[in-house]
The first five atom37 places (N, CA, C, CB, O) and aatype in JSON, in Angstrom:
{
  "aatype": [20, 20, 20, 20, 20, 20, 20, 20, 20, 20, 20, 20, 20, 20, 20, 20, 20, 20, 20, 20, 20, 20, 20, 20, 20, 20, 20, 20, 20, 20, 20, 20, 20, 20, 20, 20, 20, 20, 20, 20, 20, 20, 20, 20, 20, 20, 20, 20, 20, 20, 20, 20, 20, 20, 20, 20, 20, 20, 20, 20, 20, 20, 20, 20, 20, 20, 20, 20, 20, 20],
  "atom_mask": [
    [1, 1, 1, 1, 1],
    [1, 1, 1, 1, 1],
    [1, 1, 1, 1, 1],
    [1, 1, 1, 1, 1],
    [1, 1, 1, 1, 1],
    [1, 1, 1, 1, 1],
    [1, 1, 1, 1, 1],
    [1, 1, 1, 1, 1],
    [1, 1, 1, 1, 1],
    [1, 1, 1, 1, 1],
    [1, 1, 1, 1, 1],
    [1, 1, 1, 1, 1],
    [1, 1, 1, 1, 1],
    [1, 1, 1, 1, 1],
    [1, 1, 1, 1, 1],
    [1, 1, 1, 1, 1],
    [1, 1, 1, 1, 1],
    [1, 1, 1, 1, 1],
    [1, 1, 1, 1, 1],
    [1, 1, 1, 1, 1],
    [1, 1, 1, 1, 1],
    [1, 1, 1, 1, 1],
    [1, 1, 1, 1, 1],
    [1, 1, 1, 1, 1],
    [1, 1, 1, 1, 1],
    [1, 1, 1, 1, 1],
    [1, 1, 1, 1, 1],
    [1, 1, 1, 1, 1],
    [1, 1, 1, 1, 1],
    [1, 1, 1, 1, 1],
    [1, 1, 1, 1, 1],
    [1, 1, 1, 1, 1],
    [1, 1, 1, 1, 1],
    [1, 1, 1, 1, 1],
    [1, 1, 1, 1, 1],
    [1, 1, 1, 1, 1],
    [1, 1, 1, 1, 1],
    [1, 1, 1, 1, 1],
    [1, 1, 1, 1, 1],
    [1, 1, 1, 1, 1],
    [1, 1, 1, 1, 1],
    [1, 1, 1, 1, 1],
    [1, 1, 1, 1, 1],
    [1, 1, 1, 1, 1],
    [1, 1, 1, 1, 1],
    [1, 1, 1, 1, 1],
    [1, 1, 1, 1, 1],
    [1, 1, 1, 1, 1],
    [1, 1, 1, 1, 1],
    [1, 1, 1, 1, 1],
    [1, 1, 1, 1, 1],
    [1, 1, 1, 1, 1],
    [1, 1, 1, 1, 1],
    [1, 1, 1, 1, 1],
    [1, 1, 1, 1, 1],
    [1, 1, 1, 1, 1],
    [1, 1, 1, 1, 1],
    [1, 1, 1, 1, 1],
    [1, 1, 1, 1, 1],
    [1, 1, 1, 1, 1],
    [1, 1, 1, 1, 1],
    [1, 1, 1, 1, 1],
    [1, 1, 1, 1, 1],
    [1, 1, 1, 1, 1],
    [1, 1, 1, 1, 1],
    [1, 1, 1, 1, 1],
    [1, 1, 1, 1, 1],
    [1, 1, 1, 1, 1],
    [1, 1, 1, 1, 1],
    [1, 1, 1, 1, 1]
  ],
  "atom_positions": [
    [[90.52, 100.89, 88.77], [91.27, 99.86, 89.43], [90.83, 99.77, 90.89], [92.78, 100.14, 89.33], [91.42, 100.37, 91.79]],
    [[89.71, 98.96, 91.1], [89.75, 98.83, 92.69], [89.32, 97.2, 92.93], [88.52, 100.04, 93.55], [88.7, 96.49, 92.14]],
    [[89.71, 96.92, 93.92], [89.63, 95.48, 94.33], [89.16, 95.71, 96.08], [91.35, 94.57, 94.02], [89.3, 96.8, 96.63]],
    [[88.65, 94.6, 96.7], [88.59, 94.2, 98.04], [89.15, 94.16, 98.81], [88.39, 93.53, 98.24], [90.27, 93.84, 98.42]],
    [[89.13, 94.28, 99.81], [89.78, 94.33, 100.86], [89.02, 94.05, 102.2], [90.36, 95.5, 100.81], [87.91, 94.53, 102.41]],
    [[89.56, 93.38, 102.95], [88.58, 93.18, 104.64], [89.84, 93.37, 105.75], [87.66, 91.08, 104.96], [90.98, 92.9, 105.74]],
    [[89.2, 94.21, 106.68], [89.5, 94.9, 107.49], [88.9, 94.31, 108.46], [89.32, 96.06, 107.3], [87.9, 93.64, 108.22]],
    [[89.52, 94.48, 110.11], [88.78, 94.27, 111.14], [88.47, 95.45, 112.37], [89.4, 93.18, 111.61], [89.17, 95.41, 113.38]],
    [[87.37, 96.53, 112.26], [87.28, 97.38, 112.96], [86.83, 97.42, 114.17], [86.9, 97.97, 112.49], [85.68, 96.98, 114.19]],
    [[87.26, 97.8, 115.38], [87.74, 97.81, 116.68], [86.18, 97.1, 116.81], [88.32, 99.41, 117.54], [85.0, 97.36, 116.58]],
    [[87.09, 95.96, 117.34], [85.48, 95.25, 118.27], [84.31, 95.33, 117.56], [84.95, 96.09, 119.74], [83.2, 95.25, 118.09]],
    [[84.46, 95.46, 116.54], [83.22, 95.12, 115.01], [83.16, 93.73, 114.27], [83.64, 96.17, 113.55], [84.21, 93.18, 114.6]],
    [[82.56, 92.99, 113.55], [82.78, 91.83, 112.23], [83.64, 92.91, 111.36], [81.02, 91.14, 111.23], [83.86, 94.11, 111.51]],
    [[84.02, 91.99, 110.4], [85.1, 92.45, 109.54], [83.89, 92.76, 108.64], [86.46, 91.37, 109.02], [82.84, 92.13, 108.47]],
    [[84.37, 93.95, 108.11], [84.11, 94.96, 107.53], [84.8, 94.75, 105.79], [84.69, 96.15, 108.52], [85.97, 94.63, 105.44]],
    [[83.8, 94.76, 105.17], [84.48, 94.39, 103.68], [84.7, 96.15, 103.05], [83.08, 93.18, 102.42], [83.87, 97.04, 103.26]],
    [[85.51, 96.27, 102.57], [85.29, 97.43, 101.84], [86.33, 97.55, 100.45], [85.49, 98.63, 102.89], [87.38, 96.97, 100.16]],
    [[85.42, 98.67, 99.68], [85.76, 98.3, 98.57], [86.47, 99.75, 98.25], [84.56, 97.69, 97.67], [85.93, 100.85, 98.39]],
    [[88.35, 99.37, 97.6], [88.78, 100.42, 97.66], [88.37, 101.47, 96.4], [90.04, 100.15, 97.86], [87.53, 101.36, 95.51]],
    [[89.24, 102.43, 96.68], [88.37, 103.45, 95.79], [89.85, 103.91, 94.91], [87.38, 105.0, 96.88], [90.96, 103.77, 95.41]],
    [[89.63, 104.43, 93.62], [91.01, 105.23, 93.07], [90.49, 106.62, 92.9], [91.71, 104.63, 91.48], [89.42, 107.19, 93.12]],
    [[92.35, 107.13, 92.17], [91.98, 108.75, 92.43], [91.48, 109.2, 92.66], [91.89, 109.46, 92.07], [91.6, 110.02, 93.57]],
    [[89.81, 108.85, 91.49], [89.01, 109.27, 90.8], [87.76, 109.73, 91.25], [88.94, 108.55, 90.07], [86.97, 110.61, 90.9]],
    [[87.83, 108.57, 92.44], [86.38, 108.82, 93.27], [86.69, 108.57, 94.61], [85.06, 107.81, 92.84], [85.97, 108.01, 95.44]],
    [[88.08, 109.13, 94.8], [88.49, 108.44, 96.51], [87.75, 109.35, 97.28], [90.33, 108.48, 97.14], [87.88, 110.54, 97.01]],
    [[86.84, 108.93, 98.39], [86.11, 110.14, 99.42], [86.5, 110.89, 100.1], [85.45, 109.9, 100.22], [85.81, 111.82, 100.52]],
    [[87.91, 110.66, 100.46], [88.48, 111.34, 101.29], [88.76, 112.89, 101.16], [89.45, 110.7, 101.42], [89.53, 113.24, 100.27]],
    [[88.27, 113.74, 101.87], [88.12, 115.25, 101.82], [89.28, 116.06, 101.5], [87.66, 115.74, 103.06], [89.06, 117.17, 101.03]],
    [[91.05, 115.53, 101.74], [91.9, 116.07, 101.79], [92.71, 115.45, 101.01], [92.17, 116.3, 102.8], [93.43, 114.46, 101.14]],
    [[92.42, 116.42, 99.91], [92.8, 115.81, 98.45], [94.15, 116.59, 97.89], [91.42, 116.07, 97.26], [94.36, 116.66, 96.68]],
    [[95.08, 117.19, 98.89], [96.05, 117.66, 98.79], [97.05, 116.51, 99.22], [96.02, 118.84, 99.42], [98.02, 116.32, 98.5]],
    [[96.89, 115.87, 100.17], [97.64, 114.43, 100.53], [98.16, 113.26, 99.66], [96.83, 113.76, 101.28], [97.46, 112.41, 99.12]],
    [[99.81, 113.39, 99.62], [100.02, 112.57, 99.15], [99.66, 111.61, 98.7], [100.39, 112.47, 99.41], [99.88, 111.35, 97.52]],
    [[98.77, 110.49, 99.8], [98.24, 109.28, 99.82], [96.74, 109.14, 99.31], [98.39, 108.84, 101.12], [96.03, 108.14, 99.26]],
    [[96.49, 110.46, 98.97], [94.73, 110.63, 98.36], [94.67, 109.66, 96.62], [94.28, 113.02, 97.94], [95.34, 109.7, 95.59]],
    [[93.72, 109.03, 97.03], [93.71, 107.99, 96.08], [94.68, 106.75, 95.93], [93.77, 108.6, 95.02], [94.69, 106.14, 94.86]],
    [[95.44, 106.39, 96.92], [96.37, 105.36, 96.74], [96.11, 104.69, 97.98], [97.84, 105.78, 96.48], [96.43, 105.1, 99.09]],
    [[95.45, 103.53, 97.67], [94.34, 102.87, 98.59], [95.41, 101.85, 99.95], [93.11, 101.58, 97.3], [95.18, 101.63, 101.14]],
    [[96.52, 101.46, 99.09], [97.12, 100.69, 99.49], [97.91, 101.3, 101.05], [97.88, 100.31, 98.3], [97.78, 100.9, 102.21]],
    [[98.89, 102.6, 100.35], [99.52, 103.74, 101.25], [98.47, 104.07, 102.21], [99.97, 105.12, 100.42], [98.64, 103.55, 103.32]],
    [[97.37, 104.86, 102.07], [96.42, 105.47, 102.91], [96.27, 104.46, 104.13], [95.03, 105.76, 102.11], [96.41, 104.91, 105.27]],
    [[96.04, 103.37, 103.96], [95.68, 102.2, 104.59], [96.51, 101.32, 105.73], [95.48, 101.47, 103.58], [96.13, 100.7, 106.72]],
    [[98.02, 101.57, 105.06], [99.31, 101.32, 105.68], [99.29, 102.78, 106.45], [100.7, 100.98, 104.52], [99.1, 102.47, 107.62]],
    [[99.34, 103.75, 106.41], [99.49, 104.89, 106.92], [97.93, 104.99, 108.22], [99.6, 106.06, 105.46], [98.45, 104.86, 109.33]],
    [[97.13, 105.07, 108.31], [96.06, 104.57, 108.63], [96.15, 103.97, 109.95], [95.69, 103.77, 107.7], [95.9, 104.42, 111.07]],
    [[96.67, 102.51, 109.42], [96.4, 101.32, 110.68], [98.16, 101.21, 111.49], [95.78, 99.29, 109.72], [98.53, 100.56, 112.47]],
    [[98.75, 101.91, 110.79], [100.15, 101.83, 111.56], [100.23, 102.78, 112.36], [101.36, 101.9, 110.79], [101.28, 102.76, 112.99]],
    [[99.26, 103.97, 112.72], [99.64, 104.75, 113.78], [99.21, 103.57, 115.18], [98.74, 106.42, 113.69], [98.86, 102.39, 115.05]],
    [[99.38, 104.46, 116.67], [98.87, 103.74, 117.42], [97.63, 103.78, 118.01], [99.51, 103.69, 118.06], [97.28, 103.11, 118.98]],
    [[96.81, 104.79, 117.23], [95.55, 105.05, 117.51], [94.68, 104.29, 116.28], [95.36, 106.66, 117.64], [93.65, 104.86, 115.92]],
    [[95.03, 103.15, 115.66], [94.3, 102.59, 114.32], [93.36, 103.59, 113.48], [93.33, 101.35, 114.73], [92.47, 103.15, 112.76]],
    [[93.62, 104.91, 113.62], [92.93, 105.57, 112.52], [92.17, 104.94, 111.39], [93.78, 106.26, 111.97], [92.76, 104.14, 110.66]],
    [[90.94, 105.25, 111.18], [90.34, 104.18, 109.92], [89.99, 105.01, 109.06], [89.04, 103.16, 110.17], [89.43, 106.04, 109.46]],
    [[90.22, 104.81, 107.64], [90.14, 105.65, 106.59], [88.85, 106.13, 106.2], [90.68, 105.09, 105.62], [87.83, 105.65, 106.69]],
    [[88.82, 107.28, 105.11], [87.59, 107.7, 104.31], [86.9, 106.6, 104.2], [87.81, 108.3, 102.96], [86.15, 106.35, 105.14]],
    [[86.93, 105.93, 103.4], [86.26, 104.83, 103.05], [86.29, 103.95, 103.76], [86.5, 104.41, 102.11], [85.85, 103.04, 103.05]],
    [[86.5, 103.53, 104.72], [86.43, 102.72, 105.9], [85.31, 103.03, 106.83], [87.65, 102.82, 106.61], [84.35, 102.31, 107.1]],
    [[85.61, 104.26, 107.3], [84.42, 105.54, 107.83], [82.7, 105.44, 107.7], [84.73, 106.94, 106.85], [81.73, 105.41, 108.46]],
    [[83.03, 105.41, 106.1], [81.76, 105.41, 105.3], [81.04, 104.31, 105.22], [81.95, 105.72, 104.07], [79.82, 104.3, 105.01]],
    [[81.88, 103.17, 105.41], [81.69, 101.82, 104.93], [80.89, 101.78, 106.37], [83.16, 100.69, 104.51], [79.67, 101.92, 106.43]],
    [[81.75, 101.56, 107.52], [80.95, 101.54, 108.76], [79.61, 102.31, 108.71], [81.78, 102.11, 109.87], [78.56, 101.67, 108.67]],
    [[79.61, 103.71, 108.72], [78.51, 104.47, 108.65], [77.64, 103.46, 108.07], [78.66, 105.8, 107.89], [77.14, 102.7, 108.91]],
    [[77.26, 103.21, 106.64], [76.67, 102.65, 106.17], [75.91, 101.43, 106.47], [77.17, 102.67, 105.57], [74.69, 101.29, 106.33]],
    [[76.83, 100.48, 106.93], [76.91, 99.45, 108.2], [75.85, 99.65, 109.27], [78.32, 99.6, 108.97], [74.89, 98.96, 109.62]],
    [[76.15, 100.37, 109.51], [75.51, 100.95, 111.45], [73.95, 101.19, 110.75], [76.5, 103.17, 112.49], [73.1, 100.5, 111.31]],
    [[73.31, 102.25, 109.37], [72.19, 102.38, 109.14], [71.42, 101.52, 108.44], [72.14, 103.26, 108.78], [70.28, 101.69, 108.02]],
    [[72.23, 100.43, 108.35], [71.29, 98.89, 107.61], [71.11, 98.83, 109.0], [72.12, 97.22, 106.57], [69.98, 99.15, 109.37]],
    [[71.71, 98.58, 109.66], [71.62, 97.22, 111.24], [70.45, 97.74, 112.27], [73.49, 97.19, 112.54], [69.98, 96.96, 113.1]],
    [[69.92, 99.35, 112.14], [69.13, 100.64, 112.67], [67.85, 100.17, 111.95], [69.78, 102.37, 112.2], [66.87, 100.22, 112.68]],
    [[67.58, 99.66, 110.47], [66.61, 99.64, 110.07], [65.95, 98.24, 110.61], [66.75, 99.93, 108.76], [64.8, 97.94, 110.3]]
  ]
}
């Protein structure tokens, strides 16, 4: 079950990313409630006041940044 989502990361283009379940969520801290629940993580995430950006958000950028390098 994963679907799309676009995000806008600090002073970046919007950033498409594609969420992830349980199964293959990247996120390292897989004791967390919100591990694999794309929706929560995300709300939890962008509602602090420091916009924290998720595992897969992270990655997505990373990824981002080494196309744009080549």
């Amino acid at each position: 079950m994963s679907h799309i989502t676009s995000i806008n990361v600090s002073n970046r283009e919007e950033v498409i990313i594609m969420d992830y379940d349980g199964s293959n969520c990247p996120c390292k801290r897989v004791k967390c409630e919100r591990h694999g629940n794309c929706a929560v993580c995300m709300e939890h995430h962008h509602s602090s006041k420091r916009k924290l950006l998720t595992a897969c958000e992270r990655l997505k950028v990373k990824e981002e940044d080494k196309k744009r390098e080549k």
